[in-house]
Each structure stands twice: as structure tokens, then as C-alpha cells.
N, C-alpha and C positions, 0 to 999 in steps of 0.2 A: 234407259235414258232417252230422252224425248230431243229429238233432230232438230227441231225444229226452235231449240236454244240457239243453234250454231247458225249464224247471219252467212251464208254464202252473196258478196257482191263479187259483179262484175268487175275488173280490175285493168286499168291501159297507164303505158308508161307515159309519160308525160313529162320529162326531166324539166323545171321552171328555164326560160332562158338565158335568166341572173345567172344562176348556176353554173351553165355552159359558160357563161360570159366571166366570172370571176376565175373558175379554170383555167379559161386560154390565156389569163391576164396572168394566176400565176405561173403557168407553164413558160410565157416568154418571158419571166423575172427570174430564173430560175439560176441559179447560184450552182453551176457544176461543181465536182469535185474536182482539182489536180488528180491525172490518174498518169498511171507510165510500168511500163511491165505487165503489160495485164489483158498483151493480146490472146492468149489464154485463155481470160477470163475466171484467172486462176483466185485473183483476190474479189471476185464478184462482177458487179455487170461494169459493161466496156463502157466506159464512159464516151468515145467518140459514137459507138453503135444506140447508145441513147440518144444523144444530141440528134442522132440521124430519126429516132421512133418520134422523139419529141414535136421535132419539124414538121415529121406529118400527122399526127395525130393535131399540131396549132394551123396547118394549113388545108391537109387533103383529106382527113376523117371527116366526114358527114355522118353525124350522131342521127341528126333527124331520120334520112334514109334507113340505117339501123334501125334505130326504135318503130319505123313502120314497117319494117319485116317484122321484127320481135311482136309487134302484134297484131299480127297476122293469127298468132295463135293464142285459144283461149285460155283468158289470163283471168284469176280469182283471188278475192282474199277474203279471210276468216282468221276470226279468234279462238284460241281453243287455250285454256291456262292462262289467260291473259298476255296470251302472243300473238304476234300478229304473224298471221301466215300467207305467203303465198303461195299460189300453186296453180301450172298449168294444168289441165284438164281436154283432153281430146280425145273426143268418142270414137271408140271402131267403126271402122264401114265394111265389116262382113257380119255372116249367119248367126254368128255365137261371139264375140270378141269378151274375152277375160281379161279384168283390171290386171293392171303391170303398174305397180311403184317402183321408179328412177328416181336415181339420186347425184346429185354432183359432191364434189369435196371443196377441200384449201389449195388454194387461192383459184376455184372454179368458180363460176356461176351456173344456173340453167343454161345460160346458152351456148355453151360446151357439148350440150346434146341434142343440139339442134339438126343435127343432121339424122340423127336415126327416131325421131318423133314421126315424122313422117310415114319412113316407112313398114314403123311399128303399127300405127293406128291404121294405115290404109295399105298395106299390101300391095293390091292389086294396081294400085297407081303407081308400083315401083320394079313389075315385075316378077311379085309373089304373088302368093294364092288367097285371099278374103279370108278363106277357114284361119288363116294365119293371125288375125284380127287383135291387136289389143285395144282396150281403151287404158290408155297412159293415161297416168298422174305423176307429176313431177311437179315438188317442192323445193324450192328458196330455204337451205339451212333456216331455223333460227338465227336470227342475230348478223345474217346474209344477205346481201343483195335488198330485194324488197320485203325481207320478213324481218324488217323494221318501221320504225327504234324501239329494240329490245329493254327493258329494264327489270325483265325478270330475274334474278340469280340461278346456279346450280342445271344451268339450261346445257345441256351438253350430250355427246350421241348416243346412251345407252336410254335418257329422258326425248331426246327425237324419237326413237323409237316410239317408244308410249305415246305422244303425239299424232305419230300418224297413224297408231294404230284407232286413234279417236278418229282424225281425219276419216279414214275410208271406209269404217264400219257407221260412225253416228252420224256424221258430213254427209258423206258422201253414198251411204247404204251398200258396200261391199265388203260383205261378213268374214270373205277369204279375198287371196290374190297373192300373183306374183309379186318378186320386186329384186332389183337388180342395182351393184351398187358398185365402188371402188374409193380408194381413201378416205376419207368419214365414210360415204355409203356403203361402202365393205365394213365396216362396223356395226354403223346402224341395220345392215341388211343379218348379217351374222346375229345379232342383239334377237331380231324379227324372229329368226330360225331358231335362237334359243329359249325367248320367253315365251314366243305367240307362232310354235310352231302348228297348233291348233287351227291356225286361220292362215297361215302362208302357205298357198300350195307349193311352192317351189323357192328357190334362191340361187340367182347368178353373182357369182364375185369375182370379178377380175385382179382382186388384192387380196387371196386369201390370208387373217390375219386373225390373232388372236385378242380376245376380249377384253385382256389384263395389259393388253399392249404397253400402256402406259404406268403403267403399275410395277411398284417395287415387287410386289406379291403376286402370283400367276396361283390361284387356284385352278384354272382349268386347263393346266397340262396334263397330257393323256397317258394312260400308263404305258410304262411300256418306252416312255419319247425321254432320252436324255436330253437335258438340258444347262444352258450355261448362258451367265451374262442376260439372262432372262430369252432367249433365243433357242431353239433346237441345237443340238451340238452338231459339229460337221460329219459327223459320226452317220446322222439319224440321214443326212443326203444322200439320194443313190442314185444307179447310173443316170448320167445326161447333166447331173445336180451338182459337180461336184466344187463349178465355181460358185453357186450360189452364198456357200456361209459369207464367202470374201466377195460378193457385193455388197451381202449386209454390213458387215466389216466398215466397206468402203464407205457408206452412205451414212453411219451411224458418224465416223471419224470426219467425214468430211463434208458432209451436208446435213449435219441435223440440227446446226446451230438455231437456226431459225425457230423449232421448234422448242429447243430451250426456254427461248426469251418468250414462244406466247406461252410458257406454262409457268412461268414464274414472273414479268414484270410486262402484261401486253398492254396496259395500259400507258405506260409510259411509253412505249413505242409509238399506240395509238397517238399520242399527242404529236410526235414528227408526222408520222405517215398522213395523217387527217388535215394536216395542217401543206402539205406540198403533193401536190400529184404528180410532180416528178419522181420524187423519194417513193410515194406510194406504187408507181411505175415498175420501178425500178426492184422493187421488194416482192411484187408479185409476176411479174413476167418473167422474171427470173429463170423461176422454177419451172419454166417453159420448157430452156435450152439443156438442165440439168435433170429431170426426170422425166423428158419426152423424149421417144427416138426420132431425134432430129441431125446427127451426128455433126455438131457443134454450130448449125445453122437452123436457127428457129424457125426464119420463117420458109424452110422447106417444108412445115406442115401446118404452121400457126402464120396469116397472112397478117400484114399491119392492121387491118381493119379490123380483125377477132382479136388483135393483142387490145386495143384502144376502148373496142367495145367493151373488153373486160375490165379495165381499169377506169372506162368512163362509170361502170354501173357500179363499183366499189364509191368510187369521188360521190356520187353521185347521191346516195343514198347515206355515207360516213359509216358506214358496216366497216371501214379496214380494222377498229380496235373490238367492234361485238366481234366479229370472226374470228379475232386472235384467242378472246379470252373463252371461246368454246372448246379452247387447250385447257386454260386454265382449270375450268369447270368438271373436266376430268380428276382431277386430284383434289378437289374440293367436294365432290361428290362423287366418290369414286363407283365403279360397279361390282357388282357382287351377283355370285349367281341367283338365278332363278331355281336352279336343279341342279342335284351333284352327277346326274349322271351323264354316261358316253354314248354315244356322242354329246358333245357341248352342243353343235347345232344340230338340231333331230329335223327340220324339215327339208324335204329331199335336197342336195345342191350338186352344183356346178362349180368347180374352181376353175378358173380361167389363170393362166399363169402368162405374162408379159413378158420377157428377156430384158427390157432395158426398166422394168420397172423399181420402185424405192429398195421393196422387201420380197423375199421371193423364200416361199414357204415349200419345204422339201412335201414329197408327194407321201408318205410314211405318218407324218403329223396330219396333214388333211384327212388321210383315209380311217384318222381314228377320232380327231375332231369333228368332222362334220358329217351326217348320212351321206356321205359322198356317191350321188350317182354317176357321174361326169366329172373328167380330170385333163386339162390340154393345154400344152403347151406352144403359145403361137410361136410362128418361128420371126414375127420382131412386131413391134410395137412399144409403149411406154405407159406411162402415168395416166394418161390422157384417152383411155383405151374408145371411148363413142366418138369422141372428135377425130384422132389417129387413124384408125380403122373402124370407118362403121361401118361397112360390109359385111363385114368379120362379125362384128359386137351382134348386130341383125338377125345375120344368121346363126350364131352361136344360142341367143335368147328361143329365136324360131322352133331351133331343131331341139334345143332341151325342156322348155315348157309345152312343147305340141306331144311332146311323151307321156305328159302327165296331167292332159288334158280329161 
């Protein structure tokens, strides 16, 4: 295939002002809900702790300031399938620097990884060593943030994959590379490991997770791994694991609604959300205070300004209903193996395991699902594991791809 199909421009944000301008117009028109009981936040978001984000995001958010950090770094975009992609791009500045593909999830953007781009690509301006060198590539989901407006169908994370495996070999001229991932990118990165383990040298996942996730039907359970309710049985956990089944438990019963509705009607949801950036607010910040270790205080790790950034660049762009429906797209196009055999993921990995994270997969299934070189348990963090701790993510990435250099 010939490179030179694929138009790489140069890419800068630009949000029109109108935009910004109709926003703040609906934000102070905004029709709260009567709320009561619910200091909790047991029936959903606090409606007084909104009214409080709202105020500032209509009066002390400076979107401009934001978008001239955001590009700061270099920003691209290309077609590949009739998508539109973007993706930051930041060369190593050491000896040897090896591509490394990041990825964000739902309800993320790129700039959730803003803080460990830096010290991935340059090292040494943070304290590490140059030979440490990546050059990062970091993609915008389809259907996300700036990798719109999508109108392709059937676009969903095991077809991400295959995308960027175009991206980095025909794009961008990297035959192999790392890549590193957590909810959708724990997918797509898992997917990497199992179809095109040929050209992945390695795989970090801070959400070890299985393929058929969504799937009535798990063909890739490992022998050997009881199973129930489509999950490992409590049985297959061991020591250190044994709350785990009863988080999943928890999270399935009490937080997974949201995911119901983008797998079966996210269209119509799109239509409120797209239509109020309060509501849209409100539905993705959310999952801030419920799947981040923040212990019942968001912005003990998430500041106002990174909640508003992410919700401006959702408004901004009208990705709240393409994002939803790349749930959808899973069951419309479902995945299927590439290979029957064991390991599912054959290129070397990493499981990174979170404490406060959604799904927490016993270490007995890992070690038969994936070439598992690397197995660890932080002792806290969440959903959010590059924003949360990137210290941690850094050198976790550092010390297990510099093995398999």
C-alpha cells in the first residue's frame, strides 16, 4: 500500500467563538432539576455541586488559555476508511525512541494524558534517562472528540484497532510498536495483542479485560477459568482478590446503567445531551467521582478546569451521541476471534490492576489470557489511571517496555 494515499495535515484547535457563545447562553438558561436526598449522590450528580461547576465553567473557565496549552502539542489529522482521525504525534528526544500508541476511553478525551506525553517522549526533561525515549502517538476514538463527524457505521474498538494499525504502519511508517491502554484502550490494546500480535511489541493495560466483554457469548475463556454471569467465578480469585467478584458485583448493579442506554438507544439520549451542556455535564463528569479514586470528592484529583475542558471539547465538537453509539457498534458488529488459541493475547503484556477501578480481573485468568510478563497491583488509584497517577503509569510503561527493547 502506497503512504502516500494517506494526507497527513497539520491540525490546531480552534473552537468558532459562536460556539463558545451559544454554550454559555445555554449554560445560564439552564433548567435544574428539583433534587433532595441526594447528598450522597446516591440518585446521580448533586444537583447543588453542579449549579456550583456550572458557575464556573459560565464565569472562571478560560477555554482560550486551554486550547493554547492543548496546542502546544503536535496535533494531526487524516482519513483512513473514510474517518476522520486525529492524533497527536510527539517525537522522542533520545538515542533510539520506540513508537508507543496511548489511548483514552468513555467519557475521556486526549487530554486525560496530558500529563505523561511529556514525560514519555522526553525523559530527560523530567528526570529520566533519553534511552527511555518514546515517540507517542495518541488518537481521538473515532467518533470522539476531534475524530469527527463520523458517519461511518459498524466503527467500534475491535475496527479501532485495525485502523490504527493502518495509522502507524502506512501513516505513519511504524511496522511494530508499543501501546498502552484502559477502558476502550484496554480493548483496543488487548484486540492489538490478539490480532497483530506480529507487530505489537509489547502491551500495557491498566483494565485487564476480556474481548467478548460485551457479548452474550465469550468464546475466549481460558481453559481451565470457571465462569458465570459471563465473568470469572469467585472461585477462580485468590489471595489479596477476594473482594474483587463483589466489586464487580457492585458496579454491574449499580453503575452500569449508563452503558445499557449507549448499547441499545444512544441516539436518543444524543438528542438531550447534544442539545444542553448542562445535562451533557452532568452525564459525563460523573463517572469522575464514581470510577476515580477520589473518595467521594472529585475535585481532589480532577481540578474544575480539566472537568470543563472535557465537557467543552465533547459541546464542542457534538461527539456526546457518536461516542455513545461506539457501544452500540459492538453488538452490531460484534468481534470474533482472530485465533483459537491460548493465550487470547500472545504479544508480551503487562496487567496493571487499579483497586478502585470499574472491573478487576483475578490474576489466574490474566495468566492464561494473555503472554503475561508483568502482573501489579497499585495499591490505589481508579479509572483514570494517566491522569490519577502518572508517575506510576510512566514508570510502569518505562520499566516494562525497556525489557523488551
Amino acid at each position: 500500500m502506497n503512504r502516500s494515499r494517506y494526507a497527513i495535515e497539520p491540525f490546531r484547535i480552534n473552537v468558532p467563538d459562536r460556539t463558545l457563545s451559544d454554550m454559555r447562553e445555554r449554560l445560564l438558561n439552564t433548567r435544574f432539576p428539583h433534587d433532595y436526598n441526594n447528598d450522597d449522590w446516591e440518585y446521580g450528580f448533586n444537583t447543588d455541586y453542579l449549579r456550583t461547576l456550572i458557575d464556573y465553567w459560565v464565569h472562571k473557565h478560560d477555554w482560550r488559555r486551554h486550547e493554547a496549552e492543548m496546542n502546544r502539542l503536535a496535533h494531526f489529522r487524516t482519513t483512513i476508511e473514510d474517518l476522520p482521525i486525529h492524533f497527536i504525534h510527539v517525537k522522542g528526544k533520545g538515542p533510539n525512541p520506540r513508537p508507543l500508541l496511548l489511548h483514552h476511553g468513555w467519557p475521556w478525551t486526549f487530554w486525560d494524558l496530558k500529563k505523561v506525553i511529556g514525560p514519555l517522549s522526553d525523559p530527560a526533561a523530567y528526570g529520566g534517562k533519553p534511552e527511555d525515549a518514546f515517540d507517542v502517538v495518541l488518537i481521538s476514538l473515532p467518533g470522539h472528540g476531534f475524530s469527527s463527524p463520523i458517519k461511518v457505521p459498524n466503527i467500534n474498538f475491535w475496527r479501532t484497532a485495525d485502523i490504527e494499525v493502518t495509522l502507524m504502519s502506512e501513516v505513519l511508517g511504524y511496522q511494530k510498536f508499543f501501546t498502552a491502554g484502559g477502558d476502550w484502550g484496554a480493548l483496543i490494546v488487548a484486540q492489538l495483542g490478539h490480532k497483530y500480535a506480529d507487530r505489537v511489541l509489547g502491551v500495557y493495560t491498566h483494565l485487564p479485560i476480556q474481548l467478548s466483554h460485551y457479548l452474550s457469548d465469550h468464546p475466549d475463556v481460558p481453559p481451565g477459568i470457571a465462569y458465570s454471569n459471563g465473568l470469572p467465578e469467585a472461585s477462580v480469585y485468590g489471595k489479596g482478590e477476594e473482594s474483587w467478584a463483589g466489586t464487580n458485583r457492585d458496579f454491574f448493579e449499580k453503575e452500569s446503567g449508563y452503558g445499557y442506554i449507549h448499547l441499545t438507544k444512544p441516539q436518543t439520549l444524543g438528542v438531550a445531551l447534544n442539545d444542553s451542556p448542562a445535562g451533557l455535564f452532568a452525564w459525563i463528569i460523573e463517572k469522575r467521582r464514581t470510577w476515580a479514586d477520589v473518595k467521594g470528592d472529585i475535585e481532589s484529583v480532577f481540578d474544575k478546569d480539566h472537568l470543563c475542558n472535557t465537557a467543552t471539547i465533547y459541546w464542542a465538537t457534538e461527539t456526546i451521541a457518536t461516542s455513545a453509539r461506539f457501544y452500540k457498534e459492538v453488538l452490531h458488529n460484534p468481534w470474533k476471534p482472530s485465533h483459537r488459541r491460548f493465550p487470547v493475547v500472545e504479544a508480551p503484556t503487562f496487567c496493571c490492576v487499579h483497586p478502585k477501578d470499574v472491573l478487576l480481573m483475578p490474576k489466574a485468568w490474566a495468566e492464561k489470557y494473555h503472554n503475561l510478563k508483568a502482573w501489579k497491583v497499585m495499591p490505589s488509584g481508579g479509572h483514570f489511571a494517566p491522569y490519577e497517577l502518572p508517575e506510576e503509569f510512566v514508570a510502569n510503561i518505562r520499566g516494562f517496555f525497556g525489557t523488551l527493547r
